[in-house]
KOLGU-491319 format. One line per 10 residues: number of its first residue (from 1); for each residue x, y, z of C-alpha. Coordinates in pm, 1 decimal, m for minus. Layout:
NUM) X Y Z | ...
end
This chain:
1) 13501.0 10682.6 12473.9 | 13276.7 10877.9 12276.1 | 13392.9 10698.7 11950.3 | 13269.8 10327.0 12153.5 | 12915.4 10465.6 12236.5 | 12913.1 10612.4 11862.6 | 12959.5 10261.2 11727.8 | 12703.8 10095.2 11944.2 | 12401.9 10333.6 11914.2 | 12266.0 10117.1 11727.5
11) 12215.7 9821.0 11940.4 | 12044.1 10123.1 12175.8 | 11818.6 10227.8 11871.0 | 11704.9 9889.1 11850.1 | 11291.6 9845.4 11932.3 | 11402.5 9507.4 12153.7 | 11061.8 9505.2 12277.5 | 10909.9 9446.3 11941.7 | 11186.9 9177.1 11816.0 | 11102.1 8936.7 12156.6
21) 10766.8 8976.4 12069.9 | 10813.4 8900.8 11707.3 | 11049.0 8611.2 11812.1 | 10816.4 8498.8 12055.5 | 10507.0 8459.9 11834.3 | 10719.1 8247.5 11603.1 | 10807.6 8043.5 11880.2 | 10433.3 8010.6 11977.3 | 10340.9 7946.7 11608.2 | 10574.4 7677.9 11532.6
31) 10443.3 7464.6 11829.6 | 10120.2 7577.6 11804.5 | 10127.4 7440.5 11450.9 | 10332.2 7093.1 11568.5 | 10010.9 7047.6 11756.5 | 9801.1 7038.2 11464.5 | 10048.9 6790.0 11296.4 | 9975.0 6594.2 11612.0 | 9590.3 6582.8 11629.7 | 9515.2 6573.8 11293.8
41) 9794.9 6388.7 11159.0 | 9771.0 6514.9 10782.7 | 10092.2 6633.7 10720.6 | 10435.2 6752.8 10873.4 | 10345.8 7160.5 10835.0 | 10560.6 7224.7 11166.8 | 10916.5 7155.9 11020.2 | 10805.9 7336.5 10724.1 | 10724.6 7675.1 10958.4 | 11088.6 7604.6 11104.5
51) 11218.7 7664.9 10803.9 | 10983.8 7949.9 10659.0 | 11033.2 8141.0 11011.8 | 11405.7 8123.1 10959.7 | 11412.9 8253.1 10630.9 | 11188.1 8552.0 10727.7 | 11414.4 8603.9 11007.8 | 11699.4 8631.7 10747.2 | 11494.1 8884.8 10532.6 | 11398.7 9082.1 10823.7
61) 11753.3 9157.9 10940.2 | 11848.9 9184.4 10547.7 | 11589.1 9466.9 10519.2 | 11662.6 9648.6 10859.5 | 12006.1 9701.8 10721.2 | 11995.2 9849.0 10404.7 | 11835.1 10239.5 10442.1 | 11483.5 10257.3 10386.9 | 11473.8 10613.2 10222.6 | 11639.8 10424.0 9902.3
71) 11328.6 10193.3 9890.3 | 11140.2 10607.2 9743.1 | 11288.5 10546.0 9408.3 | 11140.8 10184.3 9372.9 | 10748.9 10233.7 9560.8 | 10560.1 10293.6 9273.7 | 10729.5 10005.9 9016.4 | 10718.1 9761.1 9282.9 | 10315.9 9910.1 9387.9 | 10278.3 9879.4 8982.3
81) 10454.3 9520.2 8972.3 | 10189.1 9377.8 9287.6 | 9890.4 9507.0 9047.3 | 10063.7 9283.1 8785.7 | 10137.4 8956.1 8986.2 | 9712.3 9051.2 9103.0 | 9613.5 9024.8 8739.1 | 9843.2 8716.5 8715.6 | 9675.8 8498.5 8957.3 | 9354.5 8423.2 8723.4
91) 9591.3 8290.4 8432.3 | 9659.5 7976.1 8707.1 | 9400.7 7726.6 8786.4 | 9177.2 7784.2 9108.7 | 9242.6 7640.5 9419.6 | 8956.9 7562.8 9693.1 | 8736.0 7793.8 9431.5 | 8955.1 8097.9 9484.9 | 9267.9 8242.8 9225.7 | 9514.2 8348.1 9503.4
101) 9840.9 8200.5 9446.4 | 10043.3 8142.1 9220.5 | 10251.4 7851.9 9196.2 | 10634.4 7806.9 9195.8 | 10898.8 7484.0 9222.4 | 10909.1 7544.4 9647.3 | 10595.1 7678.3 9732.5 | 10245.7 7903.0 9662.3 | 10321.9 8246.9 9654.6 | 10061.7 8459.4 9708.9
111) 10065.4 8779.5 9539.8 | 9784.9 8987.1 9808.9 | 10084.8 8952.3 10068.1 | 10311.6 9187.3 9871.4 | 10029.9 9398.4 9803.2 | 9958.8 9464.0 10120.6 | 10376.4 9614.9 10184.3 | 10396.3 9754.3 9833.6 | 10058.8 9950.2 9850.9 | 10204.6 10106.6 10228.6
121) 10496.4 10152.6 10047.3 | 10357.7 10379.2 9733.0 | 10111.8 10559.4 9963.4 | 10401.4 10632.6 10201.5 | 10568.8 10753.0 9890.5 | 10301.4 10951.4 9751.1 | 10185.4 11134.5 10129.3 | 10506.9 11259.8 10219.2 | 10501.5 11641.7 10199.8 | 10137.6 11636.6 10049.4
131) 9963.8 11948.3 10133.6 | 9643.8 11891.8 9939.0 | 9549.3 11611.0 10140.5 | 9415.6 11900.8 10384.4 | 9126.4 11879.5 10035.4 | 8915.6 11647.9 9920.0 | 9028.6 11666.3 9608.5 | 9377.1 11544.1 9779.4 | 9225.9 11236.5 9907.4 | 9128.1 11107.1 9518.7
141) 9457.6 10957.1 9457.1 | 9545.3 10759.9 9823.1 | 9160.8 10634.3 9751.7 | 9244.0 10504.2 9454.7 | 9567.8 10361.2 9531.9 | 9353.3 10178.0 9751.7 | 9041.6 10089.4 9575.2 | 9273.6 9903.8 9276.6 | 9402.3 9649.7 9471.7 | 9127.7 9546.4 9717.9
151) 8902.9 9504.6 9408.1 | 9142.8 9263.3 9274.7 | 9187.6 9112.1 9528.4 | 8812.6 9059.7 9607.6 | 8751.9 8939.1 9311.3 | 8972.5 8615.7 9370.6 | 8798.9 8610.6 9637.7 | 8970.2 8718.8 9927.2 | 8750.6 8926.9 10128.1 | 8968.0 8905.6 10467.1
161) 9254.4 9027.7 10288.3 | 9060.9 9316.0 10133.7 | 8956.6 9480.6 10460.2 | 9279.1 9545.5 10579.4 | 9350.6 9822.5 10285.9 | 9106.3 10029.1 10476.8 | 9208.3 10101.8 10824.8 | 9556.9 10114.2 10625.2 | 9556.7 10402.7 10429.7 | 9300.5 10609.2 10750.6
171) 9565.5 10569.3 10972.1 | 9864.9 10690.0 10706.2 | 9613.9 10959.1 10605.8 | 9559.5 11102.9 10980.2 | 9945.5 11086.9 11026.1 | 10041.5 11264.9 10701.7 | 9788.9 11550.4 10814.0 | 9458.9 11435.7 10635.0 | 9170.4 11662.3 10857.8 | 8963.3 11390.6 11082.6
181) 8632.9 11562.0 10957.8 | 8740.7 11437.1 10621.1 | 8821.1 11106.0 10708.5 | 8531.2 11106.9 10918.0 | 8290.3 11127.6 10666.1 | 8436.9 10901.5 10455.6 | 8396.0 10662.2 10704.4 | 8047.1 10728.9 10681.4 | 7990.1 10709.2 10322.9 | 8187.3 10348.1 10352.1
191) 7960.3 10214.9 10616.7 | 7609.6 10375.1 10380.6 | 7757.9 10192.3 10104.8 | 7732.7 9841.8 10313.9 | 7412.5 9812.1 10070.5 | 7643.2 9764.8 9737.5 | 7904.1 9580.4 9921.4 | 7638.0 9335.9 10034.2 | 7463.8 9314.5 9700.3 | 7783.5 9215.3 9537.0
201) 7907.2 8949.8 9769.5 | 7885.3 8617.1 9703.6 | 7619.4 8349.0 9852.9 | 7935.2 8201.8 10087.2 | 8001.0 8527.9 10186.7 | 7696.3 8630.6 10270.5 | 7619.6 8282.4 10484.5 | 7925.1 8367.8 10678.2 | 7788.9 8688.9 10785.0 | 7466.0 8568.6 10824.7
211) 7556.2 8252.5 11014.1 | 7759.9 8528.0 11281.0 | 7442.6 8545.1 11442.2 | 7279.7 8236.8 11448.2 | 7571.7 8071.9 11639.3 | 7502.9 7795.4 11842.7 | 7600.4 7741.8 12251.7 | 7681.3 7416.4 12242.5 | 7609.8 7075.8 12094.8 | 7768.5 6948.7 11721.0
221) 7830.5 7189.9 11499.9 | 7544.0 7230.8 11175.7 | 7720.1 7093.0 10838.7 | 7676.5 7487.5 10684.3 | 7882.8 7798.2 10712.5 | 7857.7 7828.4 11075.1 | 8114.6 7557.8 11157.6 | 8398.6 7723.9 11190.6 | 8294.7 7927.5 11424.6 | 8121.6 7636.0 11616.9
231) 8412.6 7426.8 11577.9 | 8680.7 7727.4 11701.7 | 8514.4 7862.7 11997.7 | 8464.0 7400.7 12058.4 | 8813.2 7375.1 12057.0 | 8931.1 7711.9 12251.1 | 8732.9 7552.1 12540.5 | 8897.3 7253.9 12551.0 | 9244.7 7410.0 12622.5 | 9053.9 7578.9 12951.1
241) 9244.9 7771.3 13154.8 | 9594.0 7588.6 13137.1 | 9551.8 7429.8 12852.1 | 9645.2 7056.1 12719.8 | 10005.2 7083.5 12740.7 | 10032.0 7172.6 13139.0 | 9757.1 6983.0 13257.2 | 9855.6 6670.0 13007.9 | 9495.3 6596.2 12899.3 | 9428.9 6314.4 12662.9
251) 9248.1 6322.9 12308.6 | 8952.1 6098.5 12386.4 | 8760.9 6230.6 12164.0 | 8940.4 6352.7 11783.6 | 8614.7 6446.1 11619.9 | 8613.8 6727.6 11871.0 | 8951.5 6888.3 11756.9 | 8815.2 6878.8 11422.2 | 8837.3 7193.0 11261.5 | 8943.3 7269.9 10917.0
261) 9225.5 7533.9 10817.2 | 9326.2 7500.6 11199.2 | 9712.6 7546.5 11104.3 | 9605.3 7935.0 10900.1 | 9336.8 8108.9 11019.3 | 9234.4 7920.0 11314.2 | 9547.8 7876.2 11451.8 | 9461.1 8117.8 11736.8 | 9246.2 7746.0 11854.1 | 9562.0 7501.3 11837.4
271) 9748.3 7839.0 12047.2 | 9360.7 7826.0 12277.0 | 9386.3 7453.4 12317.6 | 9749.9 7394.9 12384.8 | 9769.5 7685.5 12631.9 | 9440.3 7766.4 12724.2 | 9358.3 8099.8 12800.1 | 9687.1 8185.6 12931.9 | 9822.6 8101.1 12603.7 | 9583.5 8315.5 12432.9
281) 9614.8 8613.7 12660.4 | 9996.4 8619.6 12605.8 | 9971.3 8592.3 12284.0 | 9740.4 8919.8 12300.6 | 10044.2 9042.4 12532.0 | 10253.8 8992.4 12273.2 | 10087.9 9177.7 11959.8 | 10014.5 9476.1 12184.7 | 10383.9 9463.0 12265.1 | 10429.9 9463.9 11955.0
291) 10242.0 9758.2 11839.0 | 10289.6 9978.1 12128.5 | 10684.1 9941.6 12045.2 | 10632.2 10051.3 11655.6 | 10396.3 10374.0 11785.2 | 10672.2 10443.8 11993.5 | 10886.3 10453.9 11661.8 | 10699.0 10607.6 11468.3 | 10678.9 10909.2 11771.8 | 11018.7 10882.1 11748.7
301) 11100.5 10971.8 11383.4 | 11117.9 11283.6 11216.8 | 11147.6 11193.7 10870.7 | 10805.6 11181.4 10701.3 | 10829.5 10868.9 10479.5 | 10997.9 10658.8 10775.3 | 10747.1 10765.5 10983.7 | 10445.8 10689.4 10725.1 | 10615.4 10303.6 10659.0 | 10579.1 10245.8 11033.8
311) 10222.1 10360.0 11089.8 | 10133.4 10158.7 10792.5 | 10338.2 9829.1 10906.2 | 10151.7 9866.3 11235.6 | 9823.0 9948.3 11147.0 | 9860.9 9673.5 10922.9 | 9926.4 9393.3 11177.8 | 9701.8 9531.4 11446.4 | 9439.9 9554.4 11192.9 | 9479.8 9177.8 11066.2
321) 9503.0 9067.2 11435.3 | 9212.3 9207.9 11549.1 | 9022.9 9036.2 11246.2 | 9157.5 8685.8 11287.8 | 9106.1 8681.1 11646.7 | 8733.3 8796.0 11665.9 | 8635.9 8538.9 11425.5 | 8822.4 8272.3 11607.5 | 8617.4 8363.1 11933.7 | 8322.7 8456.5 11737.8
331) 8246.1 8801.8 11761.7 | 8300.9 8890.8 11379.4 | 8240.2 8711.9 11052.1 | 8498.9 8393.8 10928.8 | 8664.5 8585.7 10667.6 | 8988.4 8345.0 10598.0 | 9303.4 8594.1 10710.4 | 9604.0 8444.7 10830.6 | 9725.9 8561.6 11225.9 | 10043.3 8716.1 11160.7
341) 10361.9 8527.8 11214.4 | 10151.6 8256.2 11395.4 | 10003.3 8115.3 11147.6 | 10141.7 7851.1 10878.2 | 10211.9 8013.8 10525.0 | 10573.5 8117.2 10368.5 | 10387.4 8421.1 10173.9 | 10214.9 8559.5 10484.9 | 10584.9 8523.2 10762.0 | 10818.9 8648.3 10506.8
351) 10666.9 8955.0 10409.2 | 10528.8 9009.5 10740.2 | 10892.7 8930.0 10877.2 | 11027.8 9178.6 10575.8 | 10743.8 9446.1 10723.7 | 10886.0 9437.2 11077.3 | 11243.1 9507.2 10925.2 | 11119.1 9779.6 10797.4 | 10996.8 9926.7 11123.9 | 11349.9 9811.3 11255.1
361) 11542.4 9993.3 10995.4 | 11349.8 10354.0 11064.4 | 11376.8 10294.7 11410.0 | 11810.4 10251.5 11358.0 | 11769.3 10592.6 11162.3 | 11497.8 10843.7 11287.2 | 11677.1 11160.6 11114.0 | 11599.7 11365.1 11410.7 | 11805.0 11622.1 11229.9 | 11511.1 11741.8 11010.2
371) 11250.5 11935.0 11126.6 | 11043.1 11877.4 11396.4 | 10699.9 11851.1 11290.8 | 10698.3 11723.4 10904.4 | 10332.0 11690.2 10846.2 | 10229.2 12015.3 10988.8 | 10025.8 12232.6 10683.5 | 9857.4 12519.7 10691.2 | 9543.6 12568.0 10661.9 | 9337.7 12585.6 10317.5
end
């Protein structure tokens, strides 16, 4: 008897709560997306997402199987190869002004999406068993582990993507043992050096901001910056309550709907407009689900890099939620970030699908074995 429970702890070790979520945003992505195809008529991009969410699927069980501590010996070259494939991007012609992918036989790939894993990976990797990060001479290195790639990636320009390194690397640094006071103040010194960021932004970047708070409350939406934002919250209110798929209500009017990138970073609208606010509210349901279940792992787990690869993965996809959804609804600046697993791009599902494996895989081996309480320093 003991031998049968033995063989299926895992299936108990499994975060279920987290995989129905994930499997339920790809549900709610796929359609959300075959609504698109359906107003705006421009393309098939739903069968396509069929096919992208299966093959993350496939490389998120493929990752939660094989053991994560092997993935120590290969942070840093694969960290050092994202850098590369960074650099890469500006030998390949622009596309909609910006150097972000680069382009392959079956489809864009776009090298800031393995930067994103790759950098949680190396910093997870370098934090484990760091006592110096109690210094501020400790905190040099994460910094710049993080300062490398967000300026490369900026300088495609990507700002969205860029502002997720941040909270990133606080949240691994508070969990490897980093003092608050510290990060504290570098918060501070980040938010007095708004000033240089501003200065070196670029005029669409700056209208974006700008345009933030001189949005309209109704009416057609003005032919600069701010139509995004006029167009999403125009569309989110036309899903109302229910939403156009329960109370079956007719396009009458398709120069309404219109809204560009609607199928990527607006796709929180199509979700809005096809399910109304209880669409949109589950879909929050879901991402908290989602995060609450990988805290819960990361409690869970003793060993220090597992534990670091979670917080990052998490902090990572609460972080990038939070962003795309307060620019849909208006209450922070369009800065072009994809909602994870919602919206359409290969690049963005299959590493996000390959992040969440991760979390699966340290949640099928917490080591509880080791010692209880692996980022605990004295003081210095």
């Amino acid at each position: 008897m003991d031998m049968e429970q033995d063989r299926w702890e895992w299936v108990r070790r499994l975060p279920w709560l987290m995989i129905l979520a994930a499997i339920g945003l790809l549900v709610i992505g796929a359609n959300a997306i075959a609504r698109g195809d359906e107003l705006f008529k421009l393309g098939e991009f739903a069968p396509r997402q069929r096919i992208w969410a299966t093959v993350g699927m496939v490389g998120l069980v493929c990752t939660a199987v094989w053991p994560y501590r092997k993935l120590k010996w290969i942070s840093y070259p694969l960290y050092a190869l994202s850098l590369v494939l960074l650099v890469t991007v500006f030998f390949f012609p622009a596309k909609n002004y910006s150097h972000r992918w680069i382009p392959l036989r079956f489809m864009d790939f776009q090298p800031s999406e393995l930067a994103k894993l790759a950098f949680i990976l190396g910093t997870a990797r370098y934090l484990v068993w760091r006592e110096s990060l109690r210094t501020w001479l400790g905190l040099v290195v994460p910094f710049l582990m993080m300062v490398v790639p967000m300026a490369l990636i900026l300088k495609e320009p990507d700002l969205g993507t860029s502002l997720l390194f941040g909270p990133v690397l606080f949240a691994m640094l508070f969990t490897a043992g980093a003092r608050p006071r510290h990060l504290a103040i570098v918060a501070i010194m980040g938010v007095l050096c708004l000033p240089v960021l501003w200065k070196h932004m670029s005029a669409e970047q700056k209208s974006r901001v700008v345009s933030l708070f001189r949005q309209k409350t109704g009416g057609d939406a003005a032919d600069d910056d701010s139509y995004h934002q006029h167009q999403s919250k125009r569309v989110l209110a036309l899903g109302g309550v229910f939403g156009s798929q329960l109370a079956g209500m007719p396009v009458s009017n398709v120069e309404a709907y219109r809204l560009p990138e609607s199928r990527t970073d607006f796709v929180f609208c199509l979700v809005g407009e096809r399910w109304g606010l209880i669409g949109c509210v589950t879909v929050l349901i879901l991402y908290a689900s989602l995060v609450g279940s990988g805290l819960l792992v990361a409690a869970q787990t003793r060993e220090p890099y597992g534990r670091l690869i979670v917080v990052g993965v998490i902090a990572l996809i609460g972080t990038q939620t939070v962003i795309n959804t307060g620019m849909t609804v208006g209450l922070l600046p369009v800065t072009g970030m994809t909602l994870p697993m919602v919206s359409y791009g290969g690049s963005s599902l299959l590493f996000t699908c390959i992040a969440l494996g991760l979390v699966i895989n340290v949640a099928l081996r917490p080591e509880r074995d080791l010692i209880a309480d692996p980022f605990r320093f004295e003081e210095v």
